[in-house]
N, C-alpha and C positions, 0 to 999 in steps of 0.2 A: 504494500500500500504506500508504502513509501516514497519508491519512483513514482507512483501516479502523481504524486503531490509537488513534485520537483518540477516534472513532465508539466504539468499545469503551471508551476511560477515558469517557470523556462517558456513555456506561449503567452501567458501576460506580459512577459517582460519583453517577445518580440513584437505581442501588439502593440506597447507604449506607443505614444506617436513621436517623443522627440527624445534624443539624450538625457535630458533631466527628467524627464519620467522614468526611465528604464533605471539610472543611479537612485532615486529617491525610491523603487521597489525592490532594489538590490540592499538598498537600507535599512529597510523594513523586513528584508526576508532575514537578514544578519539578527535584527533587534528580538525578532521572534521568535530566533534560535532552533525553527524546525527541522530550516534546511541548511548547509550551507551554501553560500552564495555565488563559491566555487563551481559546484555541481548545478546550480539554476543557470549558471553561465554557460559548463559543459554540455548541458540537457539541451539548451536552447542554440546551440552552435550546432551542435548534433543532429537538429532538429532543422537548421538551413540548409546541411550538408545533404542530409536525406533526398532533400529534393530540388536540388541542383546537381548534384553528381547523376542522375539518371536522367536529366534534362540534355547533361554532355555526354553522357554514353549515347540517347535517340542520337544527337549530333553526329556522334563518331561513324555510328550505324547509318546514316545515310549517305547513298551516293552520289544524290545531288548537291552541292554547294551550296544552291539559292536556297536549297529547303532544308539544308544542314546551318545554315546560316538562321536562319528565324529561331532556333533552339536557344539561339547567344544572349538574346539581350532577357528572354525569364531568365539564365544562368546567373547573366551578369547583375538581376536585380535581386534574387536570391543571395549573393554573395554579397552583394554592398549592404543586406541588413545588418553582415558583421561587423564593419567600421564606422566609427561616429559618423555625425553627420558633418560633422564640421571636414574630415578628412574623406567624404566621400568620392566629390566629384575629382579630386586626380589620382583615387586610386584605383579609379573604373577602369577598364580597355577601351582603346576608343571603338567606335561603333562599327567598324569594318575590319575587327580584330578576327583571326583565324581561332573557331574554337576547335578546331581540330587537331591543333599542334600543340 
């Protein structure tokens, strides 16, 4: 029952809508002592990973370019939930990045 409870602060914490939301439920999950905040981190990185790495495997598995190419930009929006906002937009790829390499 445990992970279910982590699993769940770990999706509220990717719903927050901005950086200060997401640290002020990471403060709260510390204060409350149920989980640690470590693991609501790992649960919810975990939880981007899930479905973006199968988003670039479809990628990888298709032959066409154009239509291996449209797989990139869910990937790439999946992946930017894991860096602030403030450091998102130059850690993106740009929009004509190969996800296949």
């Amino acid at each position: 029952m445990a992970a279910a409870g982590v699993t769940d602060a770990g999706l509220e914490l990717l719903a927050a809508s901005d950086d200060s939301g997401r640290l002020e439920l990471l403060e709260q999950v510390r204060k409350d002592g149920n989980h640690d905040p470590n693991e609501v981190l790992d649960d919810a990185l975990a939880t981007i990973l899930a479905g973006a790495c199968p988003t670039l495997r479809e990628a990888t598995d298709t032959p066409d370019p154009s239509q291996a190419a449209e797989h990139c930009p869910t990937a790439s929006r999946r992946f930017a939930q894991t860096v602030p906002s403030q450091a998102s937009a130059p850690a993106l790829s740009p929009p004509d990045a190969d996800c296949r390499t």
